[in-house]
C-alpha positions as CSV (number, residue, x, y, z in Angstrom):
1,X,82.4,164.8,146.6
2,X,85.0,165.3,144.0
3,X,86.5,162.0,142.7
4,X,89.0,160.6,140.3
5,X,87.5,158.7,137.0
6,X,84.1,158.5,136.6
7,X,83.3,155.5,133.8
8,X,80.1,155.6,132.5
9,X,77.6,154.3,130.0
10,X,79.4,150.4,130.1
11,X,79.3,147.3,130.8
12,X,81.1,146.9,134.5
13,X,81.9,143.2,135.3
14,X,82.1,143.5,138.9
15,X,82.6,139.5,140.2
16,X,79.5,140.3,142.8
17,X,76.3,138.1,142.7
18,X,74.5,140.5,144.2
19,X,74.9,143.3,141.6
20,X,76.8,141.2,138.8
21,X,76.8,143.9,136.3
22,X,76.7,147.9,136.2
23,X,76.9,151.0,133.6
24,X,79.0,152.7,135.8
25,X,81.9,153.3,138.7
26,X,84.2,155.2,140.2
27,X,87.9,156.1,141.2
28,X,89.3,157.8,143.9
29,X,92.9,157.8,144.7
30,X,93.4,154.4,142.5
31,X,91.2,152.4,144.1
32,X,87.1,151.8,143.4
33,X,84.8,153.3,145.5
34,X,81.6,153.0,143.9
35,X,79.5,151.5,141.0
36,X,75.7,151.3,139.3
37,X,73.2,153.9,140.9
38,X,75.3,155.1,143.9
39,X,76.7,158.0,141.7
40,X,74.2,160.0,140.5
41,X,75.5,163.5,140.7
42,X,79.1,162.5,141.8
43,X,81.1,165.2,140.3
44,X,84.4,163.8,138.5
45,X,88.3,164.7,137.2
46,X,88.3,162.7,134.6
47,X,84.9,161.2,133.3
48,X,85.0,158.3,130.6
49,X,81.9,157.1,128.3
50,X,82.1,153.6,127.4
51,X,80.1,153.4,124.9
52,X,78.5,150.3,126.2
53,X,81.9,148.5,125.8
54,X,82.8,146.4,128.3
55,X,85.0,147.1,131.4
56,X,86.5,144.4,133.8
57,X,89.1,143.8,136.6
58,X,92.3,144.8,136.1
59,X,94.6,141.5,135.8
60,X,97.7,141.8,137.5
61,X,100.6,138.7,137.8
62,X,103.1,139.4,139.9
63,X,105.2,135.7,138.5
64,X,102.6,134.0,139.3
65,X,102.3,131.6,136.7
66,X,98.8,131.2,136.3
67,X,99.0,128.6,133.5
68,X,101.5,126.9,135.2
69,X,99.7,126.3,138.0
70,X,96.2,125.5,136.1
71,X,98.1,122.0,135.4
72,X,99.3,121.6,138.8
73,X,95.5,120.8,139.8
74,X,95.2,118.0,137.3
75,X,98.6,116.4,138.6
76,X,99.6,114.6,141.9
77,X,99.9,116.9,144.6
78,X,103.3,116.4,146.8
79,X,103.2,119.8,148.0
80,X,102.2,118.3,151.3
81,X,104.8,115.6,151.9
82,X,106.6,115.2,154.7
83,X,109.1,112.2,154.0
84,X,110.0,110.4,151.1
85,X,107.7,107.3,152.1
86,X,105.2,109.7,151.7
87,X,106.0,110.6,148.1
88,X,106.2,106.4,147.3
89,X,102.5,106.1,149.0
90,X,101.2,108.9,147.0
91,X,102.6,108.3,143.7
92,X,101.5,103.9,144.1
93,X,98.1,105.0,144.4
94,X,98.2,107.0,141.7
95,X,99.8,104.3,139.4
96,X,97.0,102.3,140.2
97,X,94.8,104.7,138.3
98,X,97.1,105.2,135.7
99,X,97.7,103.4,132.2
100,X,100.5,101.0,131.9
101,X,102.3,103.7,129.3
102,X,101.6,106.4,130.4
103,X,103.2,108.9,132.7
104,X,102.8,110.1,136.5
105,X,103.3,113.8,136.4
106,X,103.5,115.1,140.1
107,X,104.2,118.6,141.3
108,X,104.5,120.7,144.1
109,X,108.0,118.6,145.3
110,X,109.7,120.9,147.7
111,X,113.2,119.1,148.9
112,X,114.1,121.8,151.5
113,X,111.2,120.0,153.5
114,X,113.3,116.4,153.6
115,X,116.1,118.5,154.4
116,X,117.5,118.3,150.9
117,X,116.4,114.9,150.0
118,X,115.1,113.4,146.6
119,X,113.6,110.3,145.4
120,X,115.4,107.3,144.4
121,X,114.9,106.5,140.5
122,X,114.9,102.8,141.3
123,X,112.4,102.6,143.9
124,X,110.1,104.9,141.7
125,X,110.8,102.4,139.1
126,X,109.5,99.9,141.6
127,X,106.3,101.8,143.0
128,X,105.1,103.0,139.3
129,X,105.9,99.4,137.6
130,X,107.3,100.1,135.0
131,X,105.4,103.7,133.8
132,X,107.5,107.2,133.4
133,X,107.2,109.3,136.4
134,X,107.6,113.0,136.5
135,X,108.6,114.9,139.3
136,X,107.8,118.6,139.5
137,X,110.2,120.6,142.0
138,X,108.0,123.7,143.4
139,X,110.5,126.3,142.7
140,X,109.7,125.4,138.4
141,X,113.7,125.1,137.9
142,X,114.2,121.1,138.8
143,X,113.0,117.9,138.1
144,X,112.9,114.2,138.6
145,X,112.3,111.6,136.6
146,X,112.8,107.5,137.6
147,X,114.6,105.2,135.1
148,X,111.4,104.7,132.5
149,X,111.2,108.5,132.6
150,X,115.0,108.7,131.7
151,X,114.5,105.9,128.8
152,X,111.4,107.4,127.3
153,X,113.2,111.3,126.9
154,X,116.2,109.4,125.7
155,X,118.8,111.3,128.1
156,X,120.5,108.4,128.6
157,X,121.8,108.1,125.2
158,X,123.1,111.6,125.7
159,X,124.9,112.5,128.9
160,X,129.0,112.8,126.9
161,X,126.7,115.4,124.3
162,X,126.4,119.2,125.0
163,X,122.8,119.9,126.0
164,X,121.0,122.6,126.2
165,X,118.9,124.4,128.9
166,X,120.3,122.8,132.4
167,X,122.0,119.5,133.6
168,X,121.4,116.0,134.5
169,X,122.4,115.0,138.1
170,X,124.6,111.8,138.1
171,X,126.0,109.9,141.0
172,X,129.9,109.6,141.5
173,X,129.6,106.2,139.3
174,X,128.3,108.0,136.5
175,X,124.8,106.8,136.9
176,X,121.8,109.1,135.9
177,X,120.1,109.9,139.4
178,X,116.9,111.1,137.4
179,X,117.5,114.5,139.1
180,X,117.8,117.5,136.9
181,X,118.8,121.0,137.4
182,X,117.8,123.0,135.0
183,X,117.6,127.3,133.3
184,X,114.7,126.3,131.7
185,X,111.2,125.8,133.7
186,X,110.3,122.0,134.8
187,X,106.9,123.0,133.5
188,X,108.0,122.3,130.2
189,X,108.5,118.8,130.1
190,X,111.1,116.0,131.0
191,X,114.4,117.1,129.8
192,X,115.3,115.9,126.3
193,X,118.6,116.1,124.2
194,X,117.8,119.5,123.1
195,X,116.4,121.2,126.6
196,X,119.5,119.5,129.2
197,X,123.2,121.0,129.0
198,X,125.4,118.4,130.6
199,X,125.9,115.7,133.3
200,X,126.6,117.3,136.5
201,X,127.6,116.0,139.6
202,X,126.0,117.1,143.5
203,X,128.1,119.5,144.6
204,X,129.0,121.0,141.2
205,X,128.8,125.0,140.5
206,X,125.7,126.3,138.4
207,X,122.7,125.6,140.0
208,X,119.4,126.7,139.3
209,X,118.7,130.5,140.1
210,X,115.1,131.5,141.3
211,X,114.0,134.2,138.9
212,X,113.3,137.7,140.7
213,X,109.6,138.8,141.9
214,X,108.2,141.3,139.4
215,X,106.6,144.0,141.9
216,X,102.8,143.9,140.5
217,X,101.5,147.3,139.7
218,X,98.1,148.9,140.7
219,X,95.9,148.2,137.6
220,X,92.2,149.7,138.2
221,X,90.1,148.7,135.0
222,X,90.8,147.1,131.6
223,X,88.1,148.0,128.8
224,X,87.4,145.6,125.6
225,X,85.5,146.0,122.6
């Protein structure tokens, strides 16, 4: 059989118990076919010594946000949430666990599920007594935050200045709703006079844009010294 690559003399990571480790493996049409002892004799294209380096998976992200979502698992989880009662009940229990300064960070909030609705920044005010809470929109491009949120980023000191990165939702009174839309990822924190652009009002132009998917591309192996 006349293959592709042939990578010998390594190290080969291969992610299975069962034969964790191997010197060598093979290619065929991009994808691998073989490693360790199976290829004696296995005539090649292309055949690669290693030099006992070290050879691993090949790491693709398609915008997956891998580091981004590593901090989702230490946060509250609303990705599940089917009303807002059930984002009051989750985020209670998690004040109760949580020290009297310091924040409620929650992600995985997905409004299309309550038909377009978001929390209220008073009765998060009420259900975290008194600490900031953070609100995490799933898309990476909103926010919420209640009224301790909004004190403790200082926005409210802010809304007549130019801001940069996105805009704070107010209601038709002028009141902060906590809400923000923003161009920069809610991943990077509450908004703050230097990350928000300006008030905006529901029903204003310029929302957020989800960015495109970046097709992922057939990597077969990555070699390290």
């Amino acid at each position: 059989m006349l293959i592709d690559l042939l990578i010998e003399n390594a190290r080969i990571h291969t992610g299975d118990p069962r034969q964790p480790v191997v010197d060598s493996l093979a290619v065929l049409n991009g994808h691998v076919i073989a490693v360790g002892e199976h290829l004696d004799g296995v005539q090649a294209r292309e055949r690669v010594d290693a030099r006992k380096r070290t050879v691993l998976p090949g790491f693709n992200d398609a915008h997956a946000h891998t580091v981004w979502f590593g901090t989702t698992l230490m946060e509250t989880d609303l990705s599940g949430v089917g009303s807002l009662d059930d984002i009051y009940r989750i985020l209670a229990e998690r004040a109760a666990s949580t020290g009297p300064d310091d924040w409620i960070v929650a992600s995985g909030f997905n409004p299309v599920l309550l038909r377009g609705a978001h929390p209220d920044r008073d009765v998060l005010d009420q259900i975290a007594g008194g600490r900031p809470v953070w609100i995490k929109h799933a898309s990476g491009h909103s926010c919420q935050v209640n009224g301790a949120g909004l004190r403790r980023t200082a926005i409210l000191e802010h809304l007549d200045s130019p801001l940069e990165g996105g805009r704070i939702v107010v209601a038709e009174a002028g009141r902060p709703t906590g809400w923000t839309r923003a161009t920069w990822p809610s991943s990077a924190g509450p908004p703050s006079p230097r990350r928000a652009r300006r008030p905006h009002r529901p029903g204003g132009a310029g929302g957020a844009r989800s960015s495109p998917t970046v097709p992922a591309r057939r990597t077969v192996v990555s070699t390290v010294r």
